[in-house]
C-alpha positions, 0 to 999 in steps of 0.5 A, spaced: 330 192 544 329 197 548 326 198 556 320 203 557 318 207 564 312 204 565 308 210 564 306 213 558 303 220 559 301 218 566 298 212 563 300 205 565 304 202 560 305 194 561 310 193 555 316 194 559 320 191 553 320 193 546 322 189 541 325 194 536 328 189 531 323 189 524 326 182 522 323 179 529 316 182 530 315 181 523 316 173 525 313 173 531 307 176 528 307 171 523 307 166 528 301 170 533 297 170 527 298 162 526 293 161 532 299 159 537 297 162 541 290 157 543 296 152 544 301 156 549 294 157 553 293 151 553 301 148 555 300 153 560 293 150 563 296 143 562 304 143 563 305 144 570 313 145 568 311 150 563 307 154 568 312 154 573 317 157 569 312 162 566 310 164 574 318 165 575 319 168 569 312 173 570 316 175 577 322 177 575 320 181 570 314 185 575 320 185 579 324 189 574 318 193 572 315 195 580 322 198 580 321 203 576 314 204 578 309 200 580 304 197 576 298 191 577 299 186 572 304 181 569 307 181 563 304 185 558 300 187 563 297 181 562 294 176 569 299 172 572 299 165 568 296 168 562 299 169 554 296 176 552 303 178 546 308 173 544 313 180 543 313 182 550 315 175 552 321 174 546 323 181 548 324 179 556 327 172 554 332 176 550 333 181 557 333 175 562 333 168 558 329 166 564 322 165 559 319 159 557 314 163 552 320 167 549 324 161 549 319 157 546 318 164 540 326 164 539 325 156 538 319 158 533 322 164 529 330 162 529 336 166 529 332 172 526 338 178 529 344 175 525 346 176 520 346 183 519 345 187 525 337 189 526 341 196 528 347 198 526 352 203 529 
């Protein structure tokens, strides 16, 4: 995983962190396209705990971004409370282990890092 500058070509970037290992996207987009995502928001609109976590979750990781450069949106550039991309949200978990949704993804897809090494040196 990598951090971005939040602008790209003079252009908001809302994806902070990006998720270099080939083995967890592929799972985490093999779970998006499950139709998961109906149930997060629903979770989010439901579970007043979940929601909690996510709104500090979505704090730290504005906090993070707005230090390098300050943009409007929460995570992935997403409104606060919302589940716009599960990649975004494993990726700021795996930085921070502050985030319910990207716990929820590492729970869903397993331990996809090990073994080997998504990157080697």
């Amino acid at each position: 995983m990598i951090e971005t500058f939040p602008l790209v070509d003079g252009e908001p970037f809302p994806t902070l962190y990006w998720l270099t290992c080939r083995r967890a996207s592929a799972a985490i987009g093999r779970l998006e396209s499950s139709g998961v995502m109906v149930q997060l928001r629903e979770r989010v609109r439901t579970d007043e705990t979940f929601t909690e976590a996510l709104r500090a979750a979505e704090a730290d990781y504005k906090a993070r971004r707005d230090a390098l450069h300050v943009l409007p949106g929460f995570i992935g550039g997403a409104p606060s409370g919302s589940v716009k991309c599960l990649h975004v949200h494993y990726a700021h978990h795996l930085v921070c282990g502050c985030n319910p949704v990207g716990a929820w993804v590492a729970d869903q897809i397993g331990d996809v890092h090990h073994p080997p090494p998504c990157v080697s040196a």
